[in-house]
mmCIF file as gemmi writes it, N, C-alpha and C atoms, coordinates in Angstrom:
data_model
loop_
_atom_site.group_PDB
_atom_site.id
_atom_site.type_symbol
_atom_site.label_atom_id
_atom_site.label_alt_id
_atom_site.label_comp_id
_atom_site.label_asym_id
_atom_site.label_entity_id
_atom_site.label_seq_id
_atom_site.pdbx_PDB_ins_code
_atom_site.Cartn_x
_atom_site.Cartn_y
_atom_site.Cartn_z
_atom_site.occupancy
_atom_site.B_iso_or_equiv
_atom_site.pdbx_formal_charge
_atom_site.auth_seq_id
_atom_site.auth_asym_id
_atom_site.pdbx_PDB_model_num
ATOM 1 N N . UNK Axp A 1 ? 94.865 38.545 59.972 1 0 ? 1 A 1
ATOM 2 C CA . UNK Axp A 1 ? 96.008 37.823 60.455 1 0 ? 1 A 1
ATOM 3 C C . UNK Axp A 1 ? 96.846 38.745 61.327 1 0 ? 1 A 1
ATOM 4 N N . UNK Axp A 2 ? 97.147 38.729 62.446 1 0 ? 2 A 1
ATOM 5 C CA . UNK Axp A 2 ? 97.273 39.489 63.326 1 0 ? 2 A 1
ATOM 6 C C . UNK Axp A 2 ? 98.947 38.931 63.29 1 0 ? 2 A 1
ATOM 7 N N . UNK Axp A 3 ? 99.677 40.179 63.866 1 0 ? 3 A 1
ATOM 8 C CA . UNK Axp A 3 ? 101.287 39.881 63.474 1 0 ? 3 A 1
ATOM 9 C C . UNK Axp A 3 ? 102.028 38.857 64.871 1 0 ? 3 A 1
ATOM 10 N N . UNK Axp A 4 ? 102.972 38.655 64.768 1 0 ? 4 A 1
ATOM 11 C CA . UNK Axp A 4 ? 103.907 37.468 66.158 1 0 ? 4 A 1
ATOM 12 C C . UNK Axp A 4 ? 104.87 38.924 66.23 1 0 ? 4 A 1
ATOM 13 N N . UNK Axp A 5 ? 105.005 38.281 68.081 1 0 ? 5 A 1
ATOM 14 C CA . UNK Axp A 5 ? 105.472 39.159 69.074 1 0 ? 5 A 1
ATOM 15 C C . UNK Axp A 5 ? 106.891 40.113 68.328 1 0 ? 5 A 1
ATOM 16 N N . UNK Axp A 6 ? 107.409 39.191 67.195 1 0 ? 6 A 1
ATOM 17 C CA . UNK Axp A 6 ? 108.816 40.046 66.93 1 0 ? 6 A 1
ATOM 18 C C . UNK Axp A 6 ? 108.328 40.739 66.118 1 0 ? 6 A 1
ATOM 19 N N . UNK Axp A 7 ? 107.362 40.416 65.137 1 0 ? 7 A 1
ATOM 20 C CA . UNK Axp A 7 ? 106.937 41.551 63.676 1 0 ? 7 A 1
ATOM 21 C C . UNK Axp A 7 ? 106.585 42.707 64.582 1 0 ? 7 A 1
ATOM 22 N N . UNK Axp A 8 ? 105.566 42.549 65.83 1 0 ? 8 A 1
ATOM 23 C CA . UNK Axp A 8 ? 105.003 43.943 66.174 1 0 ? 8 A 1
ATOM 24 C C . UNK Axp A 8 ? 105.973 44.459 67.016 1 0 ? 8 A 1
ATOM 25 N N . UNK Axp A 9 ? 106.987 44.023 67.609 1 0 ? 9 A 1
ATOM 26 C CA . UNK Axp A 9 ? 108.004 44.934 68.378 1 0 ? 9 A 1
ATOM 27 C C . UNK Axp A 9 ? 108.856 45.543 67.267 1 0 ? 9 A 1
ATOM 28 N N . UNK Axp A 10 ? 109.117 45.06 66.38 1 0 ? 10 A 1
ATOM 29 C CA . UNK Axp A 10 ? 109.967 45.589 65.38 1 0 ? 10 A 1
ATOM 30 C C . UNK Axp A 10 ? 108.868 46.614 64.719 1 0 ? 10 A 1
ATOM 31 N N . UNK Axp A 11 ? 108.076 46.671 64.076 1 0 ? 11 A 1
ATOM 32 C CA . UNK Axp A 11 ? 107.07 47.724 63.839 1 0 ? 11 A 1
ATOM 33 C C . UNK Axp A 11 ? 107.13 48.726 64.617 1 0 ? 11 A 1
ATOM 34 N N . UNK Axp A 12 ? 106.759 48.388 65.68 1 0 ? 12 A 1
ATOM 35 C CA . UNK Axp A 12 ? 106.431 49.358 66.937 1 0 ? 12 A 1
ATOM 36 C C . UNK Axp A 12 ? 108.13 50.524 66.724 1 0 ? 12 A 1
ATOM 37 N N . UNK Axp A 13 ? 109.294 49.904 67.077 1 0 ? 13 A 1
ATOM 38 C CA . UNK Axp A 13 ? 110.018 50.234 67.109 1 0 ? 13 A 1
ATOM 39 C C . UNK Axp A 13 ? 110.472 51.245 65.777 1 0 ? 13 A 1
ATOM 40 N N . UNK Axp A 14 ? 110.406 50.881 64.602 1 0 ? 14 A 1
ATOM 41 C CA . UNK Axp A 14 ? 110.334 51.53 63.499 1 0 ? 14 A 1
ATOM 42 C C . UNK Axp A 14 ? 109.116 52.49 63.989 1 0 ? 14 A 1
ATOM 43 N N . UNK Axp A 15 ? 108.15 52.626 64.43 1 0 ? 15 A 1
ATOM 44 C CA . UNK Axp A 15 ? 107.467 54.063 64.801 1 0 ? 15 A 1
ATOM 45 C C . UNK Axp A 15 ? 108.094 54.97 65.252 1 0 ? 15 A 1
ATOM 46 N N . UNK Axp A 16 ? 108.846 54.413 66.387 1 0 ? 16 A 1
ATOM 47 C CA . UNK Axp A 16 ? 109.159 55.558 67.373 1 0 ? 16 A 1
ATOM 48 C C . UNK Axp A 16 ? 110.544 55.948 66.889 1 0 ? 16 A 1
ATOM 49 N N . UNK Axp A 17 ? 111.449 55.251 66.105 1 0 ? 17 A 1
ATOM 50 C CA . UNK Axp A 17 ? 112.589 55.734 65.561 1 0 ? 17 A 1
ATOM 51 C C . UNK Axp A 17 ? 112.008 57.002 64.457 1 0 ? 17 A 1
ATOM 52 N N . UNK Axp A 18 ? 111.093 57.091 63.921 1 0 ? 18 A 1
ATOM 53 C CA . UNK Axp A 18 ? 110.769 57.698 63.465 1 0 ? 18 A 1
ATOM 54 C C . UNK Axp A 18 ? 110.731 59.009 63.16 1 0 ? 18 A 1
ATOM 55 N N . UNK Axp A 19 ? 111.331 60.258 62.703 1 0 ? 19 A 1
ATOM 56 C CA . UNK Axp A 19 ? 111.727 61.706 62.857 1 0 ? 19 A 1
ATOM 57 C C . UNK Axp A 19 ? 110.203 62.044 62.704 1 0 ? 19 A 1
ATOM 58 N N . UNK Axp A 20 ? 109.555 61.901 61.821 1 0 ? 20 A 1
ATOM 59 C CA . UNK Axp A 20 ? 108.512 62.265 61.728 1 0 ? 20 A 1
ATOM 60 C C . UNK Axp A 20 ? 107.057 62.466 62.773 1 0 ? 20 A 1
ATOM 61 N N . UNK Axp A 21 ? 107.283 61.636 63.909 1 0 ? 21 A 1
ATOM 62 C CA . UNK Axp A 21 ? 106.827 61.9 64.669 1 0 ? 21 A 1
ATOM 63 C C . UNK Axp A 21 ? 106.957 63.049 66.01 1 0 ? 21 A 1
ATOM 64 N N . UNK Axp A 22 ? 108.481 63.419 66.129 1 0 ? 22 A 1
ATOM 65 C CA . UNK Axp A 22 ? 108.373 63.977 67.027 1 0 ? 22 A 1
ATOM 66 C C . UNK Axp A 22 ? 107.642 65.939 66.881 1 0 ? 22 A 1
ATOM 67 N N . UNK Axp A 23 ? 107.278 65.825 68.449 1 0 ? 23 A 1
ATOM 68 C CA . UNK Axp A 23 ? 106.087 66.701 69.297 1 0 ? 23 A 1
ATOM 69 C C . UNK Axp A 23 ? 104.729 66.81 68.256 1 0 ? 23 A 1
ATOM 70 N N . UNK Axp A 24 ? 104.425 65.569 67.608 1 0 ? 24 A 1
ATOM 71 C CA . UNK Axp A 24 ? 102.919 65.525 66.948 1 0 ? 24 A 1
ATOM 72 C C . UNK Axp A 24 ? 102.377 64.136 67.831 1 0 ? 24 A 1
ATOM 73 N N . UNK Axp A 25 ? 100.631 64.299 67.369 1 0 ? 25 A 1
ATOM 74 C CA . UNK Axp A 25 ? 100.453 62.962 68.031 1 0 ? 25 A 1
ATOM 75 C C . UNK Axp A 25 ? 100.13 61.624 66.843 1 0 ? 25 A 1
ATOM 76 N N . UNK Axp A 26 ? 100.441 60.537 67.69 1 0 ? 26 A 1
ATOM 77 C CA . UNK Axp A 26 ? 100.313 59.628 66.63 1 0 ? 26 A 1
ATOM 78 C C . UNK Axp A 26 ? 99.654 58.918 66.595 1 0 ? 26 A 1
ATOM 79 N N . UNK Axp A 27 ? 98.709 58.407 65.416 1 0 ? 27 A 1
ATOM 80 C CA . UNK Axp A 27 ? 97.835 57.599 65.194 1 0 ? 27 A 1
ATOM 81 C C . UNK Axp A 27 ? 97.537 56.476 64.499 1 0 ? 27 A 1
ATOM 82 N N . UNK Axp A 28 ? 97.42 55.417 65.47 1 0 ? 28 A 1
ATOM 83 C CA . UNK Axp A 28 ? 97.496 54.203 64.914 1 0 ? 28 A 1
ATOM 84 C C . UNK Axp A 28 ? 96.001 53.397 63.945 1 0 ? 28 A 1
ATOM 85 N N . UNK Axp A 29 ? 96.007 53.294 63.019 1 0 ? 29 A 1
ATOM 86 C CA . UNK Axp A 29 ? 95.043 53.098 62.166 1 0 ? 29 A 1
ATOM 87 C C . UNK Axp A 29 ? 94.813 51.678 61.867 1 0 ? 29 A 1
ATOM 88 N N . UNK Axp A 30 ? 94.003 50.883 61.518 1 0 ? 30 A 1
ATOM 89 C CA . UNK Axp A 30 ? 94.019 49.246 60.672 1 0 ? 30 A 1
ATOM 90 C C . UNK Axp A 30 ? 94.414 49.489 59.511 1 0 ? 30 A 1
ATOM 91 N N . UNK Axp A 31 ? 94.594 48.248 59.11 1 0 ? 31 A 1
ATOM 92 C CA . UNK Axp A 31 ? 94.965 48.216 57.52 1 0 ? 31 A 1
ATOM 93 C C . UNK Axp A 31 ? 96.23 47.72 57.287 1 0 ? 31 A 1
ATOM 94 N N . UNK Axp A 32 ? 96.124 47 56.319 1 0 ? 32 A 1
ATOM 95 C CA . UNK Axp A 32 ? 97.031 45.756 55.307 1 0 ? 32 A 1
ATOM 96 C C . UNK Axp A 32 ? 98.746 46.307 55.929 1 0 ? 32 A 1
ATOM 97 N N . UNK Axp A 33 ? 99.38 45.893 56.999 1 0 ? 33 A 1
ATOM 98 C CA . UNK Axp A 33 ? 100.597 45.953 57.384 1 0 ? 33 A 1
ATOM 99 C C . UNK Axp A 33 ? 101.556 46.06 56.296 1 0 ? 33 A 1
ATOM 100 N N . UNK Axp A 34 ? 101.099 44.476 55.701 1 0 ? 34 A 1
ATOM 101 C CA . UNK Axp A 34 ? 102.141 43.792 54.418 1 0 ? 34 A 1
ATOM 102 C C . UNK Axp A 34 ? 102.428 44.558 53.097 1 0 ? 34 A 1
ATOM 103 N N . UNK Axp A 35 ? 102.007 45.777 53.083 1 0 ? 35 A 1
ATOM 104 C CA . UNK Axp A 35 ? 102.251 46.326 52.049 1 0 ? 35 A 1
ATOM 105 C C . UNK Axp A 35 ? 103.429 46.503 51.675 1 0 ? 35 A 1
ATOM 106 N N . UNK Axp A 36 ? 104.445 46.909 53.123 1 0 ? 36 A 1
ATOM 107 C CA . UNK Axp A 36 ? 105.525 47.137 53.1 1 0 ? 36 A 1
ATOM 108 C C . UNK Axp A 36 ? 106.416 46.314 52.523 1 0 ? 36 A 1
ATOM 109 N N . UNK Axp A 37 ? 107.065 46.797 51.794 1 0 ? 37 A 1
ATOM 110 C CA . UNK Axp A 37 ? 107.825 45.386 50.827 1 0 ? 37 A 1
ATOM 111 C C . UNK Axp A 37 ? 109.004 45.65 51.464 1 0 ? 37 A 1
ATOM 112 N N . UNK Axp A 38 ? 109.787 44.538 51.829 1 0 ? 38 A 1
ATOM 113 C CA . UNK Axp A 38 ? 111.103 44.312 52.784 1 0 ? 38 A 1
ATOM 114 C C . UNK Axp A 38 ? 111.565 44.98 53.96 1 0 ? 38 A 1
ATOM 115 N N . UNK Axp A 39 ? 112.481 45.895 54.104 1 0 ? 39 A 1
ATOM 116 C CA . UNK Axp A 39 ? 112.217 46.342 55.233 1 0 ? 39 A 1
ATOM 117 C C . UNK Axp A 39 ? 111.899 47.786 55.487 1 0 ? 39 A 1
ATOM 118 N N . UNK Axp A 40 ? 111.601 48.115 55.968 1 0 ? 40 A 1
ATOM 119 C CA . UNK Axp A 40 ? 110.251 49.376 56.351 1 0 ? 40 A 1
ATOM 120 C C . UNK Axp A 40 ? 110.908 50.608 56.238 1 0 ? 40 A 1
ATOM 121 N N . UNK Axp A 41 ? 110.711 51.178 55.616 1 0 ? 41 A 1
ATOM 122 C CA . UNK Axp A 41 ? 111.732 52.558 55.502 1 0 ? 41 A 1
ATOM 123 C C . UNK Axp A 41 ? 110.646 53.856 55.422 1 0 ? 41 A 1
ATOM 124 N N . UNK Axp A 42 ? 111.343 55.062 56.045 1 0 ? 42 A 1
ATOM 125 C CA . UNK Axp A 42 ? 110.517 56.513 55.692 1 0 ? 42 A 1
ATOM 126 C C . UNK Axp A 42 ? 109.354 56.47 54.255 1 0 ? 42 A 1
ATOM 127 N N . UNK Axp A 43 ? 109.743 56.122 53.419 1 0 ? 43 A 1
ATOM 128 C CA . UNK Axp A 43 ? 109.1 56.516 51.899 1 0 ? 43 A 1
ATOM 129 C C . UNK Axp A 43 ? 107.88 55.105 51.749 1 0 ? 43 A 1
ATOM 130 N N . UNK Axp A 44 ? 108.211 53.936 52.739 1 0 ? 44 A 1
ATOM 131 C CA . UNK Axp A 44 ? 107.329 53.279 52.601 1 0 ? 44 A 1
ATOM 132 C C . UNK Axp A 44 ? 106.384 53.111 53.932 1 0 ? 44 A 1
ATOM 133 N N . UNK Axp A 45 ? 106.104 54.009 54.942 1 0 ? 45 A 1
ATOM 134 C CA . UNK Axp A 45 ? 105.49 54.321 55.488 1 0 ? 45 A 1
ATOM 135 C C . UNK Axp A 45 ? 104.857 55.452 55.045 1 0 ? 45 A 1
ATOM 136 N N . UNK Axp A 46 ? 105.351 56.09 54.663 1 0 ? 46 A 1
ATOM 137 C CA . UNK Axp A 46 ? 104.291 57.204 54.178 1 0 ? 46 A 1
ATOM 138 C C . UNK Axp A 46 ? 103.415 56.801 52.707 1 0 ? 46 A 1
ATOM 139 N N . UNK Axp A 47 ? 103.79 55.684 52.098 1 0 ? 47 A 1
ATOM 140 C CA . UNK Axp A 47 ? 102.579 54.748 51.102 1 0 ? 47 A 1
ATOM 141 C C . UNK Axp A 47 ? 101.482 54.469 51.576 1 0 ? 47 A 1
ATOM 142 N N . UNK Axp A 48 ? 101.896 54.219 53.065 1 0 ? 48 A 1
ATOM 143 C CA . UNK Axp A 48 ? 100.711 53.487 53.812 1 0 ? 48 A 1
ATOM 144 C C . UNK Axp A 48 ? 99.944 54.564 54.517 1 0 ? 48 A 1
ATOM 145 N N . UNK Axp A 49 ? 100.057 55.489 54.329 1 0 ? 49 A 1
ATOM 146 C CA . UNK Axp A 49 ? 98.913 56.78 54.706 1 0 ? 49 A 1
ATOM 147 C C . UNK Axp A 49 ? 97.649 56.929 53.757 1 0 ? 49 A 1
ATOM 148 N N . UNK Axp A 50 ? 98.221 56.14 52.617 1 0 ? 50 A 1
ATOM 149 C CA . UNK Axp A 50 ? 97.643 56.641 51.423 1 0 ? 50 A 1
ATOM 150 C C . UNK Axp A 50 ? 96.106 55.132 51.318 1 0 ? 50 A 1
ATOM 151 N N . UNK Axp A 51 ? 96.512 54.172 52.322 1 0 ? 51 A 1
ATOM 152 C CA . UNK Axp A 51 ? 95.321 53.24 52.448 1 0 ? 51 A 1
ATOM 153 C C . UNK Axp A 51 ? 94.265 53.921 53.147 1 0 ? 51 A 1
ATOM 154 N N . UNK Axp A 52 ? 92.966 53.422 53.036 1 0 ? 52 A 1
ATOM 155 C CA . UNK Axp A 52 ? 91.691 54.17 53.311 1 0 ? 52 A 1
ATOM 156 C C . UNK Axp A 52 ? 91.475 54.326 54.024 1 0 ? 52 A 1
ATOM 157 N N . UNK Axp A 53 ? 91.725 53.48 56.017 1 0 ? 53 A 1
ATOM 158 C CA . UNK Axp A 53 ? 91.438 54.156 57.052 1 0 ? 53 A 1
ATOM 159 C C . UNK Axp A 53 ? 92.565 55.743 57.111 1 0 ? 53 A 1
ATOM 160 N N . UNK Axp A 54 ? 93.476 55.491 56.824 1 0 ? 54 A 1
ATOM 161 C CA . UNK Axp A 54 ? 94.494 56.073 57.082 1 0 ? 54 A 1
ATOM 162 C C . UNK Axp A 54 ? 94.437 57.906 56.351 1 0 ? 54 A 1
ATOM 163 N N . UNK Axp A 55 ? 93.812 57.507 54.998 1 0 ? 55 A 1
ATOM 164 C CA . UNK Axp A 55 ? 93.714 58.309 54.478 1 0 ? 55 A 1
ATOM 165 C C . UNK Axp A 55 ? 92.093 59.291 54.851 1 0 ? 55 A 1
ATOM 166 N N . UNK Axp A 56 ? 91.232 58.567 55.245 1 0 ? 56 A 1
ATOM 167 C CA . UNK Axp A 56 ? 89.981 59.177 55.601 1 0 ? 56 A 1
ATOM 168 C C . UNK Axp A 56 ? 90.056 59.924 57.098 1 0 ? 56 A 1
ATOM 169 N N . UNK Axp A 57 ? 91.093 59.496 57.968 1 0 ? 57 A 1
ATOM 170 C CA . UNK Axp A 57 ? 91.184 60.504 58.894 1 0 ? 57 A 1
ATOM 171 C C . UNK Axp A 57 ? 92.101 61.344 58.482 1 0 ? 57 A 1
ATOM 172 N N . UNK Axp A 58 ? 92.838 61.102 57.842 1 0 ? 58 A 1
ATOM 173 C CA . UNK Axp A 58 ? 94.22 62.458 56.846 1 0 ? 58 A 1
ATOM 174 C C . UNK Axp A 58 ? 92.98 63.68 56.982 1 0 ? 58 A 1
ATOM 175 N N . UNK Axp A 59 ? 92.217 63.159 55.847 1 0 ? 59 A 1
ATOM 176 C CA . UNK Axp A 59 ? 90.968 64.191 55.728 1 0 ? 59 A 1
ATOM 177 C C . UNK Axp A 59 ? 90.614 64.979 56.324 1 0 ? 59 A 1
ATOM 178 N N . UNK Axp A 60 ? 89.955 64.359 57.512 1 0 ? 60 A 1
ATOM 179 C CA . UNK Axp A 60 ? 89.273 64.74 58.596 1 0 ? 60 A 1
ATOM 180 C C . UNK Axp A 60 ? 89.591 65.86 59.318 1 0 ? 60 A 1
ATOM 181 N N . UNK Axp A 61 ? 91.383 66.184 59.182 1 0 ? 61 A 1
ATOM 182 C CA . UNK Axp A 61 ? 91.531 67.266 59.7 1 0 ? 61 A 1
ATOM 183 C C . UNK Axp A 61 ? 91.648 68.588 59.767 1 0 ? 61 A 1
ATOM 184 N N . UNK Axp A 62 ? 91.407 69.224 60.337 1 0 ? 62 A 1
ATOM 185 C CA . UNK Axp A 62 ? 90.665 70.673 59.964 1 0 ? 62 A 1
ATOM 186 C C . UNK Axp A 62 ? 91.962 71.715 59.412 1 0 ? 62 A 1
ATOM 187 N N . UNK Axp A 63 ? 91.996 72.048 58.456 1 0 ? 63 A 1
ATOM 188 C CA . UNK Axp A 63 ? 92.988 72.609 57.501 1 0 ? 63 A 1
ATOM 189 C C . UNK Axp A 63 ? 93.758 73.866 58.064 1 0 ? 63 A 1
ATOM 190 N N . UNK Axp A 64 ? 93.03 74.386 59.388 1 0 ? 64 A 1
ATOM 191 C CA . UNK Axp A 64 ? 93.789 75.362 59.935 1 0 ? 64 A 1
ATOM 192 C C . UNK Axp A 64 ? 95.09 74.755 61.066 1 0 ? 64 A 1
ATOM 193 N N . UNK Axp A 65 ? 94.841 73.428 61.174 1 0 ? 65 A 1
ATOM 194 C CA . UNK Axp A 65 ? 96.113 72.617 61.907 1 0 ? 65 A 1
ATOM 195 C C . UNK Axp A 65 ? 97.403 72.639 61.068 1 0 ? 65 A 1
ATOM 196 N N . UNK Axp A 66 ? 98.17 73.615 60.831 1 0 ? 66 A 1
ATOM 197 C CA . UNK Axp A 66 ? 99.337 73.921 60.134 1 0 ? 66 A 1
ATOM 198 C C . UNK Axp A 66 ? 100.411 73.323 60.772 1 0 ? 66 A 1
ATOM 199 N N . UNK Axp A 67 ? 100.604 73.043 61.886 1 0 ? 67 A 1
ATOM 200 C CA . UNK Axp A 67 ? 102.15 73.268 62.694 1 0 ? 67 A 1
ATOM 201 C C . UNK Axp A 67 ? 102.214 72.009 63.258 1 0 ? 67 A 1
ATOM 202 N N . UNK Axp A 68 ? 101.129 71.43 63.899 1 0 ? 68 A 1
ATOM 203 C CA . UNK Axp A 68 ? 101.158 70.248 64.758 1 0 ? 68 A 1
ATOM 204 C C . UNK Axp A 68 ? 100.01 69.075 63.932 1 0 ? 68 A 1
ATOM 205 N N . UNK Axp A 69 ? 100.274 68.651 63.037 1 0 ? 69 A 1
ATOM 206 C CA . UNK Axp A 69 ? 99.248 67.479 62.258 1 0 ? 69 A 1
ATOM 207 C C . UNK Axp A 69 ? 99.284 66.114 62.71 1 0 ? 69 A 1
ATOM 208 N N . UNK Axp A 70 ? 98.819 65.514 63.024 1 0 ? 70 A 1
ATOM 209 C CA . UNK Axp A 70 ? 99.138 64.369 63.416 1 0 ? 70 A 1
ATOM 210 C C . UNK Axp A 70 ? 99.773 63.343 62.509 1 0 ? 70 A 1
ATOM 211 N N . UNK Axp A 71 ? 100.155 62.372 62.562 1 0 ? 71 A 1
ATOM 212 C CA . UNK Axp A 71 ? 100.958 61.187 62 1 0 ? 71 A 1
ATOM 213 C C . UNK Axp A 71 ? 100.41 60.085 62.198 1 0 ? 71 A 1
ATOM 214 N N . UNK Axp A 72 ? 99.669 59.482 61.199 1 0 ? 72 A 1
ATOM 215 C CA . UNK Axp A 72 ? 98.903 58.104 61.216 1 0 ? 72 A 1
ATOM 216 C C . UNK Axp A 72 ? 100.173 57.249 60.632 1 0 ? 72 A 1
ATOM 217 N N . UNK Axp A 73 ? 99.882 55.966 61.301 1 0 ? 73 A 1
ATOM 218 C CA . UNK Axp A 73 ? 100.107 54.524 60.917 1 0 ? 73 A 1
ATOM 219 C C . UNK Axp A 73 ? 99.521 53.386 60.841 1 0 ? 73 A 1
ATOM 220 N N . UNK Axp A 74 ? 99.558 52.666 59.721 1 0 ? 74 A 1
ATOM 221 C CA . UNK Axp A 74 ? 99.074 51.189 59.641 1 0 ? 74 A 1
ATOM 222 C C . UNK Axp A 74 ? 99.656 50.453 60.755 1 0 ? 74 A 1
ATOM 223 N N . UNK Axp A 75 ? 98.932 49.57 61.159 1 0 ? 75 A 1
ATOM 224 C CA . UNK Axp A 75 ? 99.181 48.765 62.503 1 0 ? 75 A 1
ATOM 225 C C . UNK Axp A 75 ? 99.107 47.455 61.988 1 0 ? 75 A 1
ATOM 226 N N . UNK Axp A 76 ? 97.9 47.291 60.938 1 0 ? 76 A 1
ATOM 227 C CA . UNK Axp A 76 ? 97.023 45.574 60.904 1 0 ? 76 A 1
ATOM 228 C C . UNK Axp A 76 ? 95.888 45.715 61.342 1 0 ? 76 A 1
ATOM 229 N N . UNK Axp A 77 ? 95.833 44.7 61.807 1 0 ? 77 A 1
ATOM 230 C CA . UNK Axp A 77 ? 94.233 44.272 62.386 1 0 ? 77 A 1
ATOM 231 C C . UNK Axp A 77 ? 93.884 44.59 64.063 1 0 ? 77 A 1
ATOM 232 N N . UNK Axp A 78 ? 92.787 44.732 64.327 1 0 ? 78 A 1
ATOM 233 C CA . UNK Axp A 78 ? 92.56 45.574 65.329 1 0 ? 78 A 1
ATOM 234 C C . UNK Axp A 78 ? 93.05 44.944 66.669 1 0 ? 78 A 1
ATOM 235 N N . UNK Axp A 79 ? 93.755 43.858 66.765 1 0 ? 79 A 1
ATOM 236 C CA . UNK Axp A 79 ? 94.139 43.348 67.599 1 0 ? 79 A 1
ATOM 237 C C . UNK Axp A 79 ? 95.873 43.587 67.701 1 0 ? 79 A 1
ATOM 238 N N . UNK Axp A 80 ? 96.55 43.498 66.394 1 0 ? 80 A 1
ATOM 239 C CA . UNK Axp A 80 ? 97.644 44.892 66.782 1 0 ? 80 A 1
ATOM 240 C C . UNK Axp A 80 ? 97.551 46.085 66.84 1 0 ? 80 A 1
ATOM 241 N N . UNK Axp A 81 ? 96.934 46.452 66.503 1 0 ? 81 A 1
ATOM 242 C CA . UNK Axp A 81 ? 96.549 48.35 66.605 1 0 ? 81 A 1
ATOM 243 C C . UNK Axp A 81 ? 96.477 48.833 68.497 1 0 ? 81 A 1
ATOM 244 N N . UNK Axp A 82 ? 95.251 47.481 69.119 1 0 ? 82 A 1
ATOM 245 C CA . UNK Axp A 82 ? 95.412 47.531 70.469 1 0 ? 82 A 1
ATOM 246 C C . UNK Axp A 82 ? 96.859 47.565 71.086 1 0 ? 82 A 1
ATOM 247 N N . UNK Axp A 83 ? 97.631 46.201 70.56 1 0 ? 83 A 1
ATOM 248 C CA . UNK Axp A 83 ? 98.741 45.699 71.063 1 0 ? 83 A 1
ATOM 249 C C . UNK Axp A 83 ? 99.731 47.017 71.03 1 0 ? 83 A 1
ATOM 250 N N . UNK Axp A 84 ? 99.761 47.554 69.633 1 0 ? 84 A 1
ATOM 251 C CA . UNK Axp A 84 ? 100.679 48.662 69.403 1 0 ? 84 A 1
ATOM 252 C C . UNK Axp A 84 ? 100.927 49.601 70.383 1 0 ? 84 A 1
């Protein structure tokens, strides 16, 4: 179920307000949006790292990347992830 034009601008927007992102790169992942229960805050974005695309590239990265790690996010379905 792919999100309407205001859920993903408001998403989107909650990314980039985001402290956590700045000078890393960011990565937008699939997976269950709705987890987020009401409205989207620091502590419940970082829950959503912990879903399986999200968490299998966590992995992936090579343990000597100390300083600059990247920052994944749930998007949805691959048709917001594009949109995002």
């Amino acid at each position: 179920m792919s999100l309407s034009l205001s859920e993903l601008n408001e998403h989107c927007t909650a990314i980039l307000r985001s402290r956590r992102i700045q000078n890393k790169i960011v990565i937008l992942c699939e997976g269950n949006l709705h987890q987020l229960n009401g409205r989207p805050s620091p502590q419940s974005y970082r829950q959503l790292e912990k879903v399986p695309d999200a968490n299998f590239y966590k992995a992936c990265i090579p343990s000597d990347w100390t300083q600059h790690r990247p920052e994944f996010f749930v998007c949805g379905d691959k048709h917001d992830v594009i949109s995002s």
